[in-house]
N, C-alpha and C positions, 0 to 999 in steps of 0.2 A: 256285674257284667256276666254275661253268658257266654259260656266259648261253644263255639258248633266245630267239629271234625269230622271228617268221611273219607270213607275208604273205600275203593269200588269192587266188585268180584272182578277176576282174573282167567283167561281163559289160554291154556298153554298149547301156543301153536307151533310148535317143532321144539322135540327134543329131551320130552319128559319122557319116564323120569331120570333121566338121567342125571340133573342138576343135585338130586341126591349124593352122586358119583362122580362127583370131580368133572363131571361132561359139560355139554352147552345143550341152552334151549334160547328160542325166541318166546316172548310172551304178548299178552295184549292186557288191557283193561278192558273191561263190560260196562259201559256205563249204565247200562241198561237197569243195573241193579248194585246195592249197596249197603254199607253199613252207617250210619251214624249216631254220634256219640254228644251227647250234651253235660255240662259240667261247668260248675259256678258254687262260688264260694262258701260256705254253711259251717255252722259252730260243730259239726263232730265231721267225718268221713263216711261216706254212706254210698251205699250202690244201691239205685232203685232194681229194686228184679222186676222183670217182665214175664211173661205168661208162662212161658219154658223155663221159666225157674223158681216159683211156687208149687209146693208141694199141697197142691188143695186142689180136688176134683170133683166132678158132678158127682160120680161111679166109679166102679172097676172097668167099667168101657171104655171110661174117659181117660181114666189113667196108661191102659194097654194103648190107647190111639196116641198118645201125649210121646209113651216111655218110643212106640214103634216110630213116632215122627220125630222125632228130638235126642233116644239116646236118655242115659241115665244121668246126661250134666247139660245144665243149662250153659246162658252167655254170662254169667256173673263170675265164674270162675276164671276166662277166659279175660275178665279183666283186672281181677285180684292178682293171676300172672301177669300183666304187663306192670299194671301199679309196683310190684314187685322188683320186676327186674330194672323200669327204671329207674327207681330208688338205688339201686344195690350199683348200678351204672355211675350215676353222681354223685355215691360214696366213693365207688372206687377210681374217678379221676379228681376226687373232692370239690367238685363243682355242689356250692352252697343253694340249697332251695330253700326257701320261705316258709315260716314256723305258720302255715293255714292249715283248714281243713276244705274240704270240697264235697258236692254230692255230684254223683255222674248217674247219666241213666243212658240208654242203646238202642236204638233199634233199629232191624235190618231185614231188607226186604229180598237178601242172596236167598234163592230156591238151597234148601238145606237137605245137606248129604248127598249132594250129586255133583260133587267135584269142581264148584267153583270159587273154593276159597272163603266160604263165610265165615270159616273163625277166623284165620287171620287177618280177615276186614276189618272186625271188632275189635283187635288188638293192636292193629296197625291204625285205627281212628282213634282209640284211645292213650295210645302212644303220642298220637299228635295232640290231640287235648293238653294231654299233662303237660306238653316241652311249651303250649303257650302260654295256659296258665301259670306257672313256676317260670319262665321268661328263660328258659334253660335251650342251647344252642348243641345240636348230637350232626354231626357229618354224615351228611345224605346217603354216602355210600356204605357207612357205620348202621343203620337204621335199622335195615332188614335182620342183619346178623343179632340185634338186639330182640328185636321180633320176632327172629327165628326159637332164641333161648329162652322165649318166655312157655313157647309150644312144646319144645325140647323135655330142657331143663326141669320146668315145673311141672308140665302137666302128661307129661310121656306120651306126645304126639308124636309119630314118625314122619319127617319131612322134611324137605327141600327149602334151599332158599329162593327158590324162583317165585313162588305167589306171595312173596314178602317181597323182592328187589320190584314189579309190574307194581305190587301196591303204594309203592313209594315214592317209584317216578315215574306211573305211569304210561297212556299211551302205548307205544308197541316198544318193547326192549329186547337189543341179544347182550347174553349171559355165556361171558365165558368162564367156567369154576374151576379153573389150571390148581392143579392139585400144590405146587410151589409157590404158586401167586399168590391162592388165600390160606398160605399157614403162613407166609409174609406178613400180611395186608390184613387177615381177618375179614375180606369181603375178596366179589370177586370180581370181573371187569367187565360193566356194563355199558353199554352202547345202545342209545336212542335211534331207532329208524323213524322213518317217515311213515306214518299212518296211514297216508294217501297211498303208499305200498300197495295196501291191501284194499281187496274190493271183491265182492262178492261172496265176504263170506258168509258162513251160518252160525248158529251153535243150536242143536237140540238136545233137549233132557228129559230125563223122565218127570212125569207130575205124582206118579206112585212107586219112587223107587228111596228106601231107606238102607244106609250102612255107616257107621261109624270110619269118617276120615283116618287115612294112618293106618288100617288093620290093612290093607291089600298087599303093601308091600313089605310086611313080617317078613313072608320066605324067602325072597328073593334078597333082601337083605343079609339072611342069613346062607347062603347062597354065596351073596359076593364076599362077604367077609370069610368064608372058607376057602376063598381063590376058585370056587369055582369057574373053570374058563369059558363057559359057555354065556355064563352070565354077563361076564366082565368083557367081550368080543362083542356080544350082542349091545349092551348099556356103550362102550366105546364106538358102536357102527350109529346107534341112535343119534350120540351126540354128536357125532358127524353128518349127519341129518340135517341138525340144525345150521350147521356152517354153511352147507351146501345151500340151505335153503335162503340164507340171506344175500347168497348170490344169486340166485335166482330169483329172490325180492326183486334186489338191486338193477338185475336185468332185464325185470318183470317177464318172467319166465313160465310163466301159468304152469303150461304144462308138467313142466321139473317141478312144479312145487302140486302137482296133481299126486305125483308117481312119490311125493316123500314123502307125503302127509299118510299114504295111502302104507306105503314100506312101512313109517314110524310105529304102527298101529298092530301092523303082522312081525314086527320083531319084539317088540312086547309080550306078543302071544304066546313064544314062543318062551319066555321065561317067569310068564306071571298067569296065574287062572284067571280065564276070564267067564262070567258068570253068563247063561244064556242069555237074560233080559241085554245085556251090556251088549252080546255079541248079535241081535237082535237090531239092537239100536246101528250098530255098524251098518249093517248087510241091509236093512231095510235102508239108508241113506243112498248105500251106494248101487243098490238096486235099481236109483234113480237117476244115477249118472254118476252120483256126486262123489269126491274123496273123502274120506274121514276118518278122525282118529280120538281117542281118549281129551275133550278138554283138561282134564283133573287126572283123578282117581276112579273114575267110572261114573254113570250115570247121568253123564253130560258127553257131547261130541261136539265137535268142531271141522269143521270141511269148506269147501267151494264150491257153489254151484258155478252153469254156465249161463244159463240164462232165465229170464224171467220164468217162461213155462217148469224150467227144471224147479225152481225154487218151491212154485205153487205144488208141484207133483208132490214136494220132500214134505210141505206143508200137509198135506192129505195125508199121505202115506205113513208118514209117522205119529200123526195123529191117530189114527189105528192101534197103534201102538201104545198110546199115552203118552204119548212127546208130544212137548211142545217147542214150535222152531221160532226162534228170530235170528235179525239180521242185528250183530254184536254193534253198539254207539261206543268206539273207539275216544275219539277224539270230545 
């Protein structure tokens, strides 16, 4: 038997990054794009590699276009940490898995390095793999923080649990990370809204923009962790951002969630570099009307249009640019 798993990219609409820092964010799923994972029984353990992770090339051109598009690590690592961590999981509550082996293989069609979550797709589809193959039972709300430690712990990614808790359950989520709640709990408190919430939104990204996930917010990290106040005022008004804004979901409030999305993006600015391409991708959006802020980590946006002509405007226009826009398949 075959088991199939998928896990969709993530796009953060109020409140990043703050979910790093104890704050709140709302998130979405992208169905638009994805990771999946296939995995079925075989006499040893085996991870099929896929392109980005053979080290065999035409050329030296080949190689510089591979290393510039992909980074010096493939997706096969990315699954050796989850493999890991949930092993180490159901040691440590001694939940018994089954003396097999298995082969898995991945593939995922998230636009790579423009901040929509495509490693932790792959670890989060893979994580679901193994809990059905192994008939093994983890608490929904446990999942993410599991997923999180696999990026963490193993592979010294820096990040949030926000595009692990959307990858999990999906849909549109707010995320409260009460700094008391999850040294309690070990997770934080998540609440599903209605999807229908949301309507017109966008996301665009770049088609030639490369960076390694986790490097943007080095200094700001180290930043907060010195107390710096400016950091910690600004990441605390963010996460208030996001509260704000699921009242203004809630009372479909367009405009207030025009003016957040729009703030979330300029209090960022104001504690993280943001690279020209990235601040480009901003200004040309909102050029056109629209609001917009960081989906991710750079190189993707997120915003509202108003109306159809504005959509098509951000459509041209960003293309100029090398973005490309859709409209996010939530549900």
């Amino acid at each position: 038997m075959i088991i199939e798993a998928r896990a969709y990219a993530r796009a953060g609409f109020l409140g990043n990054p703050s979910d790093g820092y104890f704050g709140k964010t709302i998130s979405i799923s992208v169905r638009n794009f994805g990771a999946h994972v296939s995995l079925y029984e075989s006499p040893e353990l085996k991870i099929e590699p896929q392109s980005q992770d053979v080290n065999e090339y035409r050329n030296i051109h080949h190689l510089v276009e591979s290393v510039s598009l992909h980074g010096y690590y493939g997706g096969d690592r990315l699954i050796k940490a989850a493999i890991k961590k949930f092993y180490e999981y159901c040691e440590s509550r001694q939940l018994k898995i089954a003396n097999k082996n298995f082969t898995i293989r991945y593939h995922s069609t998230i636009p790579r390095q423009v901040g929509l979550a495509g490693s932790s797709a792959i670890i989060t589809a893979t994580t679901r793999a193994l809990l059905s193959f192994f008939a093994v039972k983890i608490p929904q709300e446990l999942l993410p923080t599991i997923i999180l430690s696999a990026e963490i712990d193993e592979l010294g990614i820096n990040a949030g649990l926000q595009d692990r808790v959307i990858q999990v359950y999906e849909g549109c989520v707010y995320m409260d990370f009460n700094k008391e709640f999850m040294q309690r709990n070990n997770h934080g408190h998540y609440e599903k809204l209605d999807p229908k919430l949301l309507s017109r939104l966008f996301i665009a990204y770049k088609t030639e923009l490369g960076k390694v996930s986790g490097q943007t917010f080095n200094t700001m990290k180290v930043r907060y962790e010195r107390g710096d106040q400016e950091v910690i005022d600004t990441l605390n008004r963010i996460a208030e951002i996001a509260f704000e804004g699921k009242q203004a979901l809630l009372n479909q409030n367009t405009t207030k969630l025009h003016d957040l999305i729009n703030e979330n993006f300029d209090l960022r600015s104001k504690i993280m570099n943001i690279s020209e391409d990235n601040k480009r991708l901003i200004q040309t959006a909102r050029n056109c009307g629209a609001c917009a802020k960081f989906a991710g980590s750079g190189g993707s946006i997120i915003g509202i249009y108003k109306n159809d002509e504005m959509l098509t405007r951000l459509i041209v226009e960003l293309k100029k640019i090398k973005a490309r826009v859709i409209r996010p398949y939530i549900l």
